[in-house]
C-alpha positions, 0 to 999 in steps of 0.5 A: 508317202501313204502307200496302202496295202493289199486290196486297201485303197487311199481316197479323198472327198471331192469338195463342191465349188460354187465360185470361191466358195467350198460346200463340204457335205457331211456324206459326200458320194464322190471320192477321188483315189488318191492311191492303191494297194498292191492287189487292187485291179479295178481303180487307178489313181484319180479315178472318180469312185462312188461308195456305200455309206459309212465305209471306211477308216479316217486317218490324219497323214500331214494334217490332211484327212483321208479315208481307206477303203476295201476294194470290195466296197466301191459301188461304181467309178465314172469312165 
C-alpha cells in the first residue's frame, strides 16, 4: 500500500462518464483522496478535492497513476 507521508497526500482524477464512454481532460478540476499523511487535518479519504493547476508529483504505483500533493495546495473540497 502507498501511504504517504507528513502533510502529503494521495489523489486521484476523477474521470467523467457519459454512458460507456470515459472523457479524460487533460487538466482535470476534481480529484478524489485516495490517502493521507499522518499530519494532514483537513482531508479524509474519498474527499472530493479541487487544486490549483500543475500541483503535484506523478508516481506509478501497481501500473496506476497517482499524484501527491501538499495539504497546503487544496483550494476547496466538496461537503
Amino acid at each position: 500500500m502507498l501511504v504517504p507521508i507528513a502533510k502529503n497526500i494521495i489523489i486521484k482524477p476523477i474521470e467523467e462518464t457519459h454512458g460507456v464512454l470515459i472523457i479524460k481532460n487533460s487538466k482535470p478540476s476534481q480529484f478524489r483522496v485516495i490517502s493521507i499523511g499522518d499530519e494532514v487535518t483537513k482531508v479524509l479519504p474519498n474527499d472530493i478535492i479541487y487544486l490549483q493547476n500543475h500541483y503535484g508529483i506523478e508516481i506509478e504505483y501497481e501500473k496506476e497513476k497517482f499524484l501527491i500533493v501538499k495539504e497546503d495546495s487544496i483550494l476547496a473540497k466538496l461537503d
